[in-house]
MDTraj code that builds the backbone (N, CA, C; nanometers):
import mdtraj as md
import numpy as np

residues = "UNK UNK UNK UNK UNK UNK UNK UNK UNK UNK UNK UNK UNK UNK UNK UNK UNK UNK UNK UNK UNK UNK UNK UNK UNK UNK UNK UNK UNK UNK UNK UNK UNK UNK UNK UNK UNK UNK UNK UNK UNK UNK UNK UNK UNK UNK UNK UNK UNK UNK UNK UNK UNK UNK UNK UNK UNK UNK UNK UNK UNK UNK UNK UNK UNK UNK UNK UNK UNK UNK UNK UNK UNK UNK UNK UNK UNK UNK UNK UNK UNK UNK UNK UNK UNK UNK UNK UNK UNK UNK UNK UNK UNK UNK UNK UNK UNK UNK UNK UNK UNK UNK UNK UNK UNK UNK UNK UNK UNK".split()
xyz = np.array([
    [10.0283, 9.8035, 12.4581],
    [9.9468, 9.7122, 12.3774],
    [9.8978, 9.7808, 12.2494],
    [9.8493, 9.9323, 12.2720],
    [9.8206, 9.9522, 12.1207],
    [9.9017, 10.0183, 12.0087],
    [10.0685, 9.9885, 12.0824],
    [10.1297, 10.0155, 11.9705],
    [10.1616, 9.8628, 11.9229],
    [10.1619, 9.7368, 11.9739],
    [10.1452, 9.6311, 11.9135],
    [10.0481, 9.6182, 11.8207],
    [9.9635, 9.6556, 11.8368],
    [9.8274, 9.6344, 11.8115],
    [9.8021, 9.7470, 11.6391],
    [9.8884, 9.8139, 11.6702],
    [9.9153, 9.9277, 11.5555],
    [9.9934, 9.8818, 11.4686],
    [10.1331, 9.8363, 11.5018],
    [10.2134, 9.7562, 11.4122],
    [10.1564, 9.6279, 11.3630],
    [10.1101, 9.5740, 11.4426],
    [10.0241, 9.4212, 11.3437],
    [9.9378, 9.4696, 11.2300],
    [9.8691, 9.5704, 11.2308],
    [9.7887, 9.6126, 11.1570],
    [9.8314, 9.7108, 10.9856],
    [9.9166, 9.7490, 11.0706],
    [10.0455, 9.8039, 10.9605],
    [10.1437, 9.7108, 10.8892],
    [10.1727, 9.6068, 10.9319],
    [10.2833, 9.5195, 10.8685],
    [10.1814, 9.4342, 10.8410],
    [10.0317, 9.3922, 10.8307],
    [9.9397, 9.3056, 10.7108],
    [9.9528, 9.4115, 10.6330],
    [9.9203, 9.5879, 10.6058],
    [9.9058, 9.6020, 10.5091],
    [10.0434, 9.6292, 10.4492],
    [10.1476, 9.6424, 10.4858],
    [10.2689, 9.6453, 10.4435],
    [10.3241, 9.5399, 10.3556],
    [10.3030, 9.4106, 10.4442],
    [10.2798, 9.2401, 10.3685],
    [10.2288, 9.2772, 10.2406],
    [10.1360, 9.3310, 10.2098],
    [10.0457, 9.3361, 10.0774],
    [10.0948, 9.4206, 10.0255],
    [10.1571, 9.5347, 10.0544],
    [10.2626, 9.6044, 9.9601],
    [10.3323, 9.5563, 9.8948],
    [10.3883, 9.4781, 9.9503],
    [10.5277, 9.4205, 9.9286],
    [10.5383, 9.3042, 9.8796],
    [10.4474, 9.2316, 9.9025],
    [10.4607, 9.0997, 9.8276],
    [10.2874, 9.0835, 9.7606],
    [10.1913, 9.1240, 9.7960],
    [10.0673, 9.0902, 9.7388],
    [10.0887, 9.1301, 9.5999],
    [10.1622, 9.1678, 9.4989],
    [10.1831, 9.1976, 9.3736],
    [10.2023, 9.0337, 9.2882],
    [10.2932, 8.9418, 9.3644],
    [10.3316, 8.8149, 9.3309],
    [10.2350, 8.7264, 9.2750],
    [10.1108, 8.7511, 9.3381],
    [9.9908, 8.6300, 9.2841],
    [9.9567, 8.7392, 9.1145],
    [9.9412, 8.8028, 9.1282],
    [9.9559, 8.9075, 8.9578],
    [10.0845, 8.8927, 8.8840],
    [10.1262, 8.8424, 8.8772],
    [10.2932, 8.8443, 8.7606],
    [10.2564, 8.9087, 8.6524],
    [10.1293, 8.8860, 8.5734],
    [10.0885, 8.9431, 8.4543],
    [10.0519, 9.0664, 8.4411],
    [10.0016, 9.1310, 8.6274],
    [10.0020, 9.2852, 8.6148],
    [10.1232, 9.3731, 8.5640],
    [10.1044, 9.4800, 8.4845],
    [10.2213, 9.5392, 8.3880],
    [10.2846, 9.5942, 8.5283],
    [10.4293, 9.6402, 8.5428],
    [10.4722, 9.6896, 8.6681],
    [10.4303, 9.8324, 8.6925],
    [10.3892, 9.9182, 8.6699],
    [10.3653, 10.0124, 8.7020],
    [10.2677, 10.0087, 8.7384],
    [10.1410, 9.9488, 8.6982],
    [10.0157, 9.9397, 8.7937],
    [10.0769, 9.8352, 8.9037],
    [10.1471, 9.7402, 8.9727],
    [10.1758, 9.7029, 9.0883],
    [10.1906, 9.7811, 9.1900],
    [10.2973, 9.8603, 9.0780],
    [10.3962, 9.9991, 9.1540],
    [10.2334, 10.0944, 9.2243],
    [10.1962, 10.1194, 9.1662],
    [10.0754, 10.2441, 9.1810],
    [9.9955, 10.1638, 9.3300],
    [9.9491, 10.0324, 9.2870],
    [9.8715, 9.9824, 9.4050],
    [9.9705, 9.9195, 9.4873],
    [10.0690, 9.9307, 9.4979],
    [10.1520, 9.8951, 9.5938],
    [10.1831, 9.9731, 9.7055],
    [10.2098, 10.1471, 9.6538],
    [10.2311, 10.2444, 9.6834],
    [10.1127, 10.3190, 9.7682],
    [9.9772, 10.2623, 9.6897],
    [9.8415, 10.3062, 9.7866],
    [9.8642, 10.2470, 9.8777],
    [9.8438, 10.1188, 9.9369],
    [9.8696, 10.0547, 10.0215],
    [9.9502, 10.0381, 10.1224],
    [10.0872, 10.1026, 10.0533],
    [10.1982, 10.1423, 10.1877],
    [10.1295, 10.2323, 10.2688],
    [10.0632, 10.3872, 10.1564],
    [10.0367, 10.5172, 10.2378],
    [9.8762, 10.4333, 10.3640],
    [9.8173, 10.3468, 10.3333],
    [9.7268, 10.2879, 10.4643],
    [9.8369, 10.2384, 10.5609],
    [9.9382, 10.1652, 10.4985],
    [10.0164, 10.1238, 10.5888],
    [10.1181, 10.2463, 10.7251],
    [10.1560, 10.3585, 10.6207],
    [10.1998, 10.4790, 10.7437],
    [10.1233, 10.4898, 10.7732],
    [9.9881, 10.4837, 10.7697],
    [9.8707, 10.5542, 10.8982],
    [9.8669, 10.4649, 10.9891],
    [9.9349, 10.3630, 10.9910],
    [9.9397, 10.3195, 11.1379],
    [10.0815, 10.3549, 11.1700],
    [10.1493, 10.3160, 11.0821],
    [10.2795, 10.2890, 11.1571],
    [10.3633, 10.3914, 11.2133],
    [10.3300, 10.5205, 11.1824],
    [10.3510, 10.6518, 11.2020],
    [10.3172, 10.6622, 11.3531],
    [10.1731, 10.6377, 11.4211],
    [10.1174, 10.6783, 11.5168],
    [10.1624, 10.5434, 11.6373],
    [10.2228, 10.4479, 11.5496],
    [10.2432, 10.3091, 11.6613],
    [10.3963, 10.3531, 11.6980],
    [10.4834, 10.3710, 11.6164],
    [10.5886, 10.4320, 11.6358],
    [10.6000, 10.5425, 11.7712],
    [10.4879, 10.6659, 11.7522],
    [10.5018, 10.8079, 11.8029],
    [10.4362, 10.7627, 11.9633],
    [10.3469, 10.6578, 11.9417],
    [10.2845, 10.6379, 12.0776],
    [10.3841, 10.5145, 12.1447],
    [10.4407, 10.4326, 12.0811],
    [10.5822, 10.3386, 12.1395],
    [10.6690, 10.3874, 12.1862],
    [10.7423, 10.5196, 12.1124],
    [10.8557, 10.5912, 12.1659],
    [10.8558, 10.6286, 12.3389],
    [10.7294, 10.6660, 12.3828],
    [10.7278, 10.6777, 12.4957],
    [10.7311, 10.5871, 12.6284],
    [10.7005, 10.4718, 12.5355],
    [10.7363, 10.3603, 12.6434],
    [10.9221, 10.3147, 12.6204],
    [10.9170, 10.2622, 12.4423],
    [11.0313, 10.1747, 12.4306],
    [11.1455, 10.2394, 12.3288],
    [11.2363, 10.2243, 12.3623],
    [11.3110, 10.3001, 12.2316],
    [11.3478, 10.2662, 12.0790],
    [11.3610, 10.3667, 12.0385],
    [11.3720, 10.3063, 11.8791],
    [11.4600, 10.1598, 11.8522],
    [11.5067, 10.1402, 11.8627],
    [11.5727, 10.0341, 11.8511],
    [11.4463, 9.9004, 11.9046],
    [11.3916, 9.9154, 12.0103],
    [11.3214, 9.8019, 12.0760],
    [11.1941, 9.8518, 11.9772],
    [11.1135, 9.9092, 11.9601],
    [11.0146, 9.9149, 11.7658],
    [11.0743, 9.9141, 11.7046],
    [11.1807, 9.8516, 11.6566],
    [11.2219, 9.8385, 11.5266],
    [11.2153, 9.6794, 11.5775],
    [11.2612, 9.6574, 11.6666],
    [11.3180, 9.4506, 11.6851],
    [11.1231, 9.4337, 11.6808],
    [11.0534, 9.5045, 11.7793],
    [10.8895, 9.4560, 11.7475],
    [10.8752, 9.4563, 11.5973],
    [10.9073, 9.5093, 11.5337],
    [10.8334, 9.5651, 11.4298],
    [10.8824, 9.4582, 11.3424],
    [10.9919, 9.4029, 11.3803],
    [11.0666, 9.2848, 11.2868],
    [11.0110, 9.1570, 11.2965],
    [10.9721, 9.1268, 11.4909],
    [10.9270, 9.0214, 11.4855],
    [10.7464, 9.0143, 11.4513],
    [10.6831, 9.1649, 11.4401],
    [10.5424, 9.1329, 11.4273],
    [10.5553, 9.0597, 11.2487],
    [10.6702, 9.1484, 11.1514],
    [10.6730, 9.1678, 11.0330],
    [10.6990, 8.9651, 10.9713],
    [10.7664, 8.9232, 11.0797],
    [10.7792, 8.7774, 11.0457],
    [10.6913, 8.6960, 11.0750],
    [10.6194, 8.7033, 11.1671],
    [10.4982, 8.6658, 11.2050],
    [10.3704, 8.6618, 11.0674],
    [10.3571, 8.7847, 11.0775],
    [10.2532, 8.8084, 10.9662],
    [10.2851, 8.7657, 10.8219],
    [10.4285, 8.7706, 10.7856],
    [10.4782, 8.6805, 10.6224],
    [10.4453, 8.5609, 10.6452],
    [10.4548, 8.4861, 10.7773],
    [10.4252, 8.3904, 10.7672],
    [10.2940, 8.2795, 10.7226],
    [10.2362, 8.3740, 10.7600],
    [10.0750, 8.3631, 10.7900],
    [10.0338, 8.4015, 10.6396],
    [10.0749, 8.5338, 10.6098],
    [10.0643, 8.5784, 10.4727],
    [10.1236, 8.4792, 10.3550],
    [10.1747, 8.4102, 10.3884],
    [10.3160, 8.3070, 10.2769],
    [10.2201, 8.1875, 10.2283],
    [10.2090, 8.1420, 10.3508],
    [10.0700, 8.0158, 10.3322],
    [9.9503, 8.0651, 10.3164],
    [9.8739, 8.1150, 10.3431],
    [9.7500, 8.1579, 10.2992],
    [9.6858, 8.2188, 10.2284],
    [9.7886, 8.3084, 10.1772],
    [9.7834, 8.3926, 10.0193],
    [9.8399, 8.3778, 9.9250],
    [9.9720, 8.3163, 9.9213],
    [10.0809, 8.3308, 9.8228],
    [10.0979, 8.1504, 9.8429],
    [10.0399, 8.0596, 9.8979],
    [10.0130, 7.9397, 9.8992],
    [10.1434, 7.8389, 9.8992],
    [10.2415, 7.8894, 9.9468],
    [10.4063, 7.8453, 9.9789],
    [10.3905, 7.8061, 10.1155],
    [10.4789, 7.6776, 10.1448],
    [10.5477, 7.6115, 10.2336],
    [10.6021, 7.6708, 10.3152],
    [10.5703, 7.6855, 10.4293],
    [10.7117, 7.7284, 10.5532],
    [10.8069, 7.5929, 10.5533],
    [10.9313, 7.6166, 10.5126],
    [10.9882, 7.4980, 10.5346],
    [11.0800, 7.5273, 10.6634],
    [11.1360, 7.4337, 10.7081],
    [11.2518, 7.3993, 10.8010],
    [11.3329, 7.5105, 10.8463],
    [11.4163, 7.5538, 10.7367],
    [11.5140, 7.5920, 10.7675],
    [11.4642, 7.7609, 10.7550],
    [11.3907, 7.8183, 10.7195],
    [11.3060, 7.9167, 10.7022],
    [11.2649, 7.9597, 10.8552],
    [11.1858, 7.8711, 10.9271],
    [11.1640, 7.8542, 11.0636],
    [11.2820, 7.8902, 11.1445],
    [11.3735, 7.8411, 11.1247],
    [11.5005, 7.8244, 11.2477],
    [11.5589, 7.9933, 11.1861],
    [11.5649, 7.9885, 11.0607],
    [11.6049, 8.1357, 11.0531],
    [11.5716, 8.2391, 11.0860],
    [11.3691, 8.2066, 11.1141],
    [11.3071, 8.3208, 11.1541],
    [11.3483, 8.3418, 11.3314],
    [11.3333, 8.1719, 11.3822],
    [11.3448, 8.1885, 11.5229],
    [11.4805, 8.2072, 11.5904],
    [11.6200, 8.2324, 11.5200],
    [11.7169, 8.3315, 11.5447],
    [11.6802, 8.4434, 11.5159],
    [11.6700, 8.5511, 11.4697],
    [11.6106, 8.6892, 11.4290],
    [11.5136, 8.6852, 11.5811],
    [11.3912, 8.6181, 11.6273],
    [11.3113, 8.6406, 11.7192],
    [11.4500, 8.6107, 11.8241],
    [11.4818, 8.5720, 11.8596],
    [11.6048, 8.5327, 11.9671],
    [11.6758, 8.6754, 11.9736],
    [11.6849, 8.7528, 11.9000],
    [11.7638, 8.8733, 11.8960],
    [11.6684, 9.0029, 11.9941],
    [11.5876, 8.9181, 12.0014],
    [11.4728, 8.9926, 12.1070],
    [11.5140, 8.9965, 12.2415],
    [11.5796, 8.8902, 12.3113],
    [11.6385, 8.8347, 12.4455],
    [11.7352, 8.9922, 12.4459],
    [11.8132, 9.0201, 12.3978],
    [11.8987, 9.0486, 12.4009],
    [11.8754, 9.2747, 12.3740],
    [11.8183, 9.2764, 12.3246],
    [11.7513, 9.3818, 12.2464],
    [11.6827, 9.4740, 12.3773],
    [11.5632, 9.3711, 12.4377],
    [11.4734, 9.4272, 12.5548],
    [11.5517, 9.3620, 12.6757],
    [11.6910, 9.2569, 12.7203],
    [11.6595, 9.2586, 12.8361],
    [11.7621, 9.3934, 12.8896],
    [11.7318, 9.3856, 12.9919],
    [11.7527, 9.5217, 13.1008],
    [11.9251, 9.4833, 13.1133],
    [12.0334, 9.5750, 13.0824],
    [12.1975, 9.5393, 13.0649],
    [12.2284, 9.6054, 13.1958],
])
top = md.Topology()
chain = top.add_chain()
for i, resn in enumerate(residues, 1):
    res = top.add_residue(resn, chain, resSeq=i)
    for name in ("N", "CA", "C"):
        top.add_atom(name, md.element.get_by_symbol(name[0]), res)
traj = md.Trajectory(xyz[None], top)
C-alpha cells in the first residue's frame, strides 16, 4: 500500500511537470523548463523510494504497469480540473485498454 500510496503522490507532482506549464503558454520556455524541472526533482523523492520499497514485493515490470495506471488516473483528474478539457469517449476506451494490460501483467502464468 505505501508504494501505491508513493506513486500517487509522485505522478500528481509529475502531472504538473509535465503538463502544468499549458495553462502559462505566455511563460517564456525556459522559465517552464526551470519550474518544471523543480518539480520533477519533488517528484523523484517519491518515486525513487516507491520504486525501492515495491521492488520487494512486485517486479519491475508490475511498477511500471502501476505506475502507468496510477499516471492515467491522475491526468485524468488533472485534465478536467486544471487544464479544464473534456474526457471524451474514445480517450476513455483508450485509457481502459492500457488498464486491461494489467490482467495480464500481474496475473500469476
Amino acid at each position: 500500500m505505501r508504494t501505491i500510496i508513493l506513486l500517487t503522490i509522485s505522478n500528481i507532482f509529475m502531472t504538473f511537470a509535465w503538463y502544468g506549464h499549458l495553462k502559462y503558454k505566455s511563460t517564456v520556455l525556459w522559465k517552464a523548463v526551470l519550474v518544471s524541472w523543480l518539480i520533477a526533482f519533488i517528484e523523484y523523492c517519491f518515486q525513487v523510494p516507491a520504486n525501492r520499497i515495491g521492488h520487494a514485493h512486485y517486479s519491475a515490470a508490475q511498477l511500471k504497469t502501476m505506475q502507468e495506471v496510477i499516471t492515467l488516473l491522475v491526468f485524468c483528474v488533472f485534465s478536467i480540473l486544471y487544464l479544464n478539457e473534456d474526457l471524451k469517449w474514445n480517450y476513455i476506451v483508450g485509457f481502459l485498454m492500457i488498464i486491461g494490460a494489467v490482467f495480464f501483467v500481474f496475473k500469476k502464468w
